[in-house]
N, C-alpha and C positions, 0 to 999 in steps of 0.2 A: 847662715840664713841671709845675712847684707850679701853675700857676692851671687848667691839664687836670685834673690830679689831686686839687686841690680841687673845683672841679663838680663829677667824676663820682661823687669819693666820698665828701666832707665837705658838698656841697649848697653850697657858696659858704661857709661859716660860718669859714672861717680867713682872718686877715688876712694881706694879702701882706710875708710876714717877709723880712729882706734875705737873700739866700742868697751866700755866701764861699767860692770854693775858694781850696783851700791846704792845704798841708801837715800829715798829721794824724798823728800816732805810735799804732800801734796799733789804729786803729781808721777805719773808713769814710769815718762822717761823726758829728754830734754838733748839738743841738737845745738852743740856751743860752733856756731861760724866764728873765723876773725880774718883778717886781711893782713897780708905781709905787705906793706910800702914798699921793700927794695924792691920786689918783682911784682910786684901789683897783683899779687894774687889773690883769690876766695880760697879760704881751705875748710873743712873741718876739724875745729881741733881734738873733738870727740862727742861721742852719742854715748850718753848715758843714759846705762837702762836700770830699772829699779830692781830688786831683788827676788821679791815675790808676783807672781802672775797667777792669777783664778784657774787659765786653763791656757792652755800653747799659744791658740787661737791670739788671746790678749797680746802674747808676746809679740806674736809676729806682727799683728795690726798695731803694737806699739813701737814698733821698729820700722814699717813700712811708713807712718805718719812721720818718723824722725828723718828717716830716710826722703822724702817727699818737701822737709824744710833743708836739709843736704844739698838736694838740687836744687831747692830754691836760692839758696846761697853760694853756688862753686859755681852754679850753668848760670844760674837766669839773674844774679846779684852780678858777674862779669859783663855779660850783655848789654844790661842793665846801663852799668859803667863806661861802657863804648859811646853810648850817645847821652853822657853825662847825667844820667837819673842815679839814685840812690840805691844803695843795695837793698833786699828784700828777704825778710824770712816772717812770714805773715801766715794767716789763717783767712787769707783774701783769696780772689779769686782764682790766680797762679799755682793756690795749695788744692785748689778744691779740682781744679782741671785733672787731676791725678782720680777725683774718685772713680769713674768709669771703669778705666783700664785696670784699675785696685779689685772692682766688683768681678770685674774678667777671673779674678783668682779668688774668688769671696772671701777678700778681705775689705774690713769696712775702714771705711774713712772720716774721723769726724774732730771738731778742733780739740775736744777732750773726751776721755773714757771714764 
């Protein structure tokens, strides 16, 4: 589903992050960035997804939201860092640019489920 959902909607541009289910308190799933110094890079070091989903739907809209802070941290966190600004993995307005083109595939977008 990550490399569907990266072509149709980030154009190929996100690297393929490991993705972990397991057990999550609280919450869905969760989208861990971190940055390597020696090469200055944004990476993901993995998307963990929780175990149980209600219905597909959930999952995929819990993985396209994770997927959605992925770019916010590898694409728009490096850019970001070119002209000195901090990196970003937010529920601001950067994440929400995504719901549109998310809607294009009725998948919802929202900061939690």
């Amino acid at each position: 589903v990550h490399k569907m959902l990266n072509k149709y909607l980030f154009q190929g541009t996100l690297e393929r992050a490991p993705i972990r289910r397991r057990n999550l308190k609280d919450i869905w799933a969760q989208c861990d960035g971190r940055f390597d110094p020696g090469d200055g890079e944004f990476y993901t070091a993995e998307i963990s997804l929780g175990l149980f989903y209600p219905h597909k739907a959930m999952f995929v809209a819990a993985l396209a939201h994770e997927m959605v802070h992925q770019w916010q941290w590898e694409i728009l966190s490096a850019e970001r860092a070119e002209i000195g600004k901090d990196p970003i993995m937010s529920h601001g307005p950067s994440f929400y640019q995504w719901r549109k083109p998310l809607q294009k595939y009725m998948i919802p977008l929202a900061s939690k489920f």
